[in-house]
N, C-alpha and C positions, 0 to 999 in steps of 0.2 A: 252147127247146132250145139257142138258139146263148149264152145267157147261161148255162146248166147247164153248156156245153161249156169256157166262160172262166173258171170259178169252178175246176172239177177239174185243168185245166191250170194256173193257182196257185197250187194247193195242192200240185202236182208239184214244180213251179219251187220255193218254199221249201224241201218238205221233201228236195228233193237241194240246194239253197245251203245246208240246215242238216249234213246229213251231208258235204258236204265241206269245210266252215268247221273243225268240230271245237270242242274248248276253246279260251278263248281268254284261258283262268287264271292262263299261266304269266308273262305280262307284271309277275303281285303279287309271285312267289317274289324273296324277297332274294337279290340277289346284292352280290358287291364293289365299291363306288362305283370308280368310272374314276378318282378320284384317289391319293393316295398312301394308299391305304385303310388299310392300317396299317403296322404297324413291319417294316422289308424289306421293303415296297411287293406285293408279293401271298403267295399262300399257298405259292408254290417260293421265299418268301426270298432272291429275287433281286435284290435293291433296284436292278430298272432296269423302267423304263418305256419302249413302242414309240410315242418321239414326236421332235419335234426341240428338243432345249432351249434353252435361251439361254444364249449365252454371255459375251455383256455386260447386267450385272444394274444396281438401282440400290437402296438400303436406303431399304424404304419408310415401314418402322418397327420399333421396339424397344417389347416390355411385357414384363413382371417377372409371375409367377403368383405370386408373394411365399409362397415356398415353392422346395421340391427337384422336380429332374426324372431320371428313369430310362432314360425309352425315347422313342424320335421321336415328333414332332407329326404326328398320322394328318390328313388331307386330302380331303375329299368329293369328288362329283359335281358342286356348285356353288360358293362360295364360303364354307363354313363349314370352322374345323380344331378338332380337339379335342385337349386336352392332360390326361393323368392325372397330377397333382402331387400331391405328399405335403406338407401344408404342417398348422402348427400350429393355424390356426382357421380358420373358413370354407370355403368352396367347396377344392374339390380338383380335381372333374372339372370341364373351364371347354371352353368349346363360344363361337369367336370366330369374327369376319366378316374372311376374309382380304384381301377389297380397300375396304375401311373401316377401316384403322387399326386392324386389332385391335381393332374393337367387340365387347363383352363383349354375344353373345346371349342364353346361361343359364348358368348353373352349377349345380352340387350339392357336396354333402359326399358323400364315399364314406368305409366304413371303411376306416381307413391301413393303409398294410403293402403294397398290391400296385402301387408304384410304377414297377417292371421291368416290367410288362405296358402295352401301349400300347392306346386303346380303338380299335374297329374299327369301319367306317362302311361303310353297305352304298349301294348307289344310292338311297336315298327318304331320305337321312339319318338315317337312324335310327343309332345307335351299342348297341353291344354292347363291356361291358368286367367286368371281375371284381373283385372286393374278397376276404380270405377268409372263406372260408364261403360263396361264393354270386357266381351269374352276373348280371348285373342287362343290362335293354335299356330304352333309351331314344326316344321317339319325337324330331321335332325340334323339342321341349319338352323341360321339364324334368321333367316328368311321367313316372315310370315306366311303362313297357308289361309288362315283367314281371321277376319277379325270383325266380329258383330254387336250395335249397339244392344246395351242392358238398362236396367233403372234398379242403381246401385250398386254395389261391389258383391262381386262371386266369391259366395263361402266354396269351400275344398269342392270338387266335382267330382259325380262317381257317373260309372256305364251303368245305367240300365240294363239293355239288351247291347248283343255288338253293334256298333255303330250308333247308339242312341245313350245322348250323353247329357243328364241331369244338372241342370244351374239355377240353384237356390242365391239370388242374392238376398245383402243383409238387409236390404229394404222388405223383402217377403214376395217377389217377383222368383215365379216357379216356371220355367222354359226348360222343353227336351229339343236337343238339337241333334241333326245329320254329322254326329264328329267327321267327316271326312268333307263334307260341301259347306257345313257352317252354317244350316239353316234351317229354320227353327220350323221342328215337327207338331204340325197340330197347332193348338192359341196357347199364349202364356195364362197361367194363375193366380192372378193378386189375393196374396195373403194379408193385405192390407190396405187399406182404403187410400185414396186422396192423393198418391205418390206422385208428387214434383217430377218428370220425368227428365229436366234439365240438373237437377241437383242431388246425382247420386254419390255427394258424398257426407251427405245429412247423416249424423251420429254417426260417423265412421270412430271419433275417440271415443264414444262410449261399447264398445265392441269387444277390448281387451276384458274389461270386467265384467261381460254380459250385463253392462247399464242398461236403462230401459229408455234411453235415446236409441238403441240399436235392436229393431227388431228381431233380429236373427244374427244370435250373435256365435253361434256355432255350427258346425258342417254335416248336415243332414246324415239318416242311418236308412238306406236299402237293403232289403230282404229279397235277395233274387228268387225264391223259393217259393216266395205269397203274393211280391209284387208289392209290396205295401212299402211308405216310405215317413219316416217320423222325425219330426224337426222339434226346435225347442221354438218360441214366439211372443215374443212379448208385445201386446198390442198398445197405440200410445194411451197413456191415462188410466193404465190397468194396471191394479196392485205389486202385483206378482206377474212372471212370465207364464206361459204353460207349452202344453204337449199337444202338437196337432198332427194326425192319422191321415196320411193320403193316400191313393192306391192308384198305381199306375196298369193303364190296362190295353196295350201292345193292339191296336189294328182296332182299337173305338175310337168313337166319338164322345168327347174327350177324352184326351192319351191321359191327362191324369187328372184325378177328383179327391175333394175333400171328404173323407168318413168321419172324423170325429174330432173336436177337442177335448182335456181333462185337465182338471187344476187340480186331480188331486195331488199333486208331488209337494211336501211339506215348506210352503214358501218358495214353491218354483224349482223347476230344474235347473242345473248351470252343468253349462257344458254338453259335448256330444253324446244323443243317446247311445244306445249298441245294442246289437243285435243278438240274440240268442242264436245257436249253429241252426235250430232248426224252424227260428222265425218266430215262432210263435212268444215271445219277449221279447219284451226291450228292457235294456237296464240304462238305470241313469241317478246320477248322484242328484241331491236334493240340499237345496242352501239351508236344510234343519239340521244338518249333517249326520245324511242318512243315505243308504244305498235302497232304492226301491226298482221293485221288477212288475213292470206295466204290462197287463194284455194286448201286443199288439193289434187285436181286431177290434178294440172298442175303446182302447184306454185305461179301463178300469184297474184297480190296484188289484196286485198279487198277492205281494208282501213290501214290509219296509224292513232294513234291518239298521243297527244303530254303526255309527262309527265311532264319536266319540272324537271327531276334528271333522272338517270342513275340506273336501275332497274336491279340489281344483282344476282336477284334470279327468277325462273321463274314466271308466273304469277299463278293464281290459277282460275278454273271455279266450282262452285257447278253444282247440278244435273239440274235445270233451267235457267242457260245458266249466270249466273250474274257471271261476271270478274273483279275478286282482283288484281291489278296490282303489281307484284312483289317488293321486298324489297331490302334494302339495307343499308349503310347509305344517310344520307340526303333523303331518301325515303317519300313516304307521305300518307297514307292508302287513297286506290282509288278504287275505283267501276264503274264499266264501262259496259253498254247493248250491243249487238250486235244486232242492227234493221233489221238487213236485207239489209239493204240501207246503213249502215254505223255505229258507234260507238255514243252511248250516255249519256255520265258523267251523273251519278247518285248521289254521292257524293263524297264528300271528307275531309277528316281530316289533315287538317295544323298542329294542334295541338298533331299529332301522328306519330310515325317515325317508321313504320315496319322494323323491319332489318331481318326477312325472310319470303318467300311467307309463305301467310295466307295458314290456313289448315281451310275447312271447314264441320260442320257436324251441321245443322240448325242454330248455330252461328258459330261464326268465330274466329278462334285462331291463333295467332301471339306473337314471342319477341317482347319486346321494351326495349327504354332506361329507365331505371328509379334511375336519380340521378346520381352515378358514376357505380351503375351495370345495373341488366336487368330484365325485369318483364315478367309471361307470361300474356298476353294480352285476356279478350273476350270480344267481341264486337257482336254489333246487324247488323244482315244484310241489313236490312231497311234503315238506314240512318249513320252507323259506331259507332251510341253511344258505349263507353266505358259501359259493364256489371260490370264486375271484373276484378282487377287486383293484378296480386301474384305476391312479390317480389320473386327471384332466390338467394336463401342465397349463399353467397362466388362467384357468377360466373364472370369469368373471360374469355378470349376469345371472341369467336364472337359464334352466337347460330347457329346453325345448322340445325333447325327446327323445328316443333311441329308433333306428331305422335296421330293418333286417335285408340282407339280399340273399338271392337267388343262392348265391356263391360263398353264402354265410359270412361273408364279411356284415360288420357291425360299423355302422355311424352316429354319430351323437353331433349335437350342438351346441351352441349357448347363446343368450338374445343379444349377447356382445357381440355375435356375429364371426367366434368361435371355431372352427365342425373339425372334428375329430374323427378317420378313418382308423379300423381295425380288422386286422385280417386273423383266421385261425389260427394257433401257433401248432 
């Protein structure tokens, strides 16, 4: 009897430890590696990170992808970075050991052409990046995990939810896909009529300058907070590009819908919108050369503020809300508040020529000119003071970004295909 009585009372005990345990599944779903996971460091293209950076670095080394570069070196959860290079033979997509010397762990060939997309690295290392025609994902091997047709080339890709993984290509083909099975959640969303679905590499040159051969010629901005996702769109035969509002909505029908377009941006936006920390804006430079902060729930203008040059890159926001006006040449490092009520110059540096958005992680990192090459740049957020400044031995080209990791090491590029590791000193 008393051992009948000890059996049935553990079989109680488990099957209540089992009903309040639950699943314990969700630990697999991909999400975005904790490092500078891709190009503007998360899916609201804020290229800042909530860490304490370093602001005395040391160059820990220099390697060549012996080939071109388009878009920043993306940064894992551990020690690996991945670079998508356009180069004439061999490997393109190249996957190295950031505190090894730039040890080459794998590489592959990808087909050319989608060198503006940067690949994106979720927490288990795995990489997801686009070529046209097709999204492809990589385990951390070189070994394909999967690879599915597109219609057009895949601008930069962010996570949604874990496991559900956003591809805007630059034709205006809007697909969420299963990151881990490869296959594509819910119908896709043509942002554009009539798409050739054999010829996804129609206006791939016009993409570099956000021509209007390339519909979508930069990397969409998600708001995990609203669900809301903002793209820039230039339709064919339309003056100017504009801003189009979609909202992704997790367990409907349809996972995601169009809310709104607006043309109010002065002559079009160029370049990726960004996200405000708490969603509710987006900022985006405008070819009048002007920063403007859009309502993301309808479009509508906030404010514009003036520049005063023509901001090539998109802008940058840290985690308290302070606004790096994007870079270029004739650029001019600029810091800018969002009151609520409108826009507040903070400061400004005449004396400093950002030529790409600031990347920030409690200070602030940016290229510059230095002399006839380029320096990487850190600066204080408070008022722009110059910290340190590292010449870019041999660089050549135009720079491509600044990349933050997990581990505060700092990477930079150049479209000469360049990358420059740095570690704290």
């Amino acid at each position: 009897m008393l051992r009948r009585i000890i059996v049935l009372a553990s079989a109680v005990l488990v099957a209540a430890a089992a009903a309040g345990c639950g699943t314990t599944d969700s630990w697999v779903e991909a999400r975005a590696a904790s490092g500078w996971a891709a190009q503007y460091a998360d899916a609201a293209n804020r290229s800042s990170v909530s860490l304490s950076g370093a602001d005395s670095l040391r160059l820990e080394w220099v390697r060549s992808v012996k080939g071109e570069l388009a878009a920043q070196v993306s940064l894992g959860s551990g020690n690996y970075l991945a670079v998508n290079a356009q180069t004439a033979g061999g490997c393109s997509l190249m996957v190295w050991e950031t505190n090894n010397r730039a040890r080459q762990r794998w590489c592959t060939r990808l087909w050319q052409g989608g060198g503006l997309s940067s690949p994106l690295f979720d927490g288990f290392d795995n990489l997801y990046v686009g070529q046209p025609g097709a999204v492809l994902s990589f385990p951390p091997t070189q070994w394909i995990r999967w690879r599915q047709p597109v219609i057009g080339m895949p601008t930069t890709m962010r996570f949604l939810d874990p496991g559900r993984l956003l591809v805007v290509t630059h034709l205006g083909q809007v697909l969420v896909f299963d990151a881990h099975r490869g296959t594509v959640a819910g119908s896709s969303l043509d942002l554009v009529a009539g798409l050739d679905p054999r010829d996804s590499e129609r206006g791939l040159q016009d993409c570099r300058l956000g021509g209007p051969e390339c519909p979508v010629a930069a990397a969409p901005a998600f708001s995990e907070s609203s669900g809301a996702i903002v793209l820039t769109l230039w339709q064919p035969g339309a003056e100017a590009p504009e801003l189009v509002g979609l909202r992704y909505r997790p367990g409907q029908t349809p996972l995601i819908t169009q809310e709104w377009t607006s043309d109010a941006v002065g002559r079009g936006p160029l370049g990726s919108p960004v996200f405000s920390p708490d969603g509710n804006t987006v900022y985006v430079n405008g070819r009048d050369e002007r920063l403007w902060a859009i309502n993301a729930e309808d479009g509508s203008v906030k404010w514009s503020q003036p520049l005063d040059y023509l901001a090539q890159t998109p802008p940058s926001v840290s985690p308290d809300g302070l606004i790096l006006a994007g870079g270029g040449p004739g650029a001019k490092l600029t810091a800018v508040r969002d009151t609520g009520d409108g826009p507040e110059r903070l400061w400004r540096r005449d004396d400093t020529a950002p030529l790409t958005t600031s990347s920030v992680a409690g200070v602030g990192y940016t290229v510059t000119r230095d002399g006839d090459g380029m320096a990487l740049t850190v600066f204080d957020l408070s008022d722009g003071h110059t910290v340190h400044s590292y010449p870019l031995p041999n660089a050549t080209g135009w720079p491509v970004g600044v990349s933050i990791g997990h581990d505060r090491r700092v990477v930079t590029a150049t479209s000469d295909g360049r990358v420059y590791g740095f570690a704290p000193s």
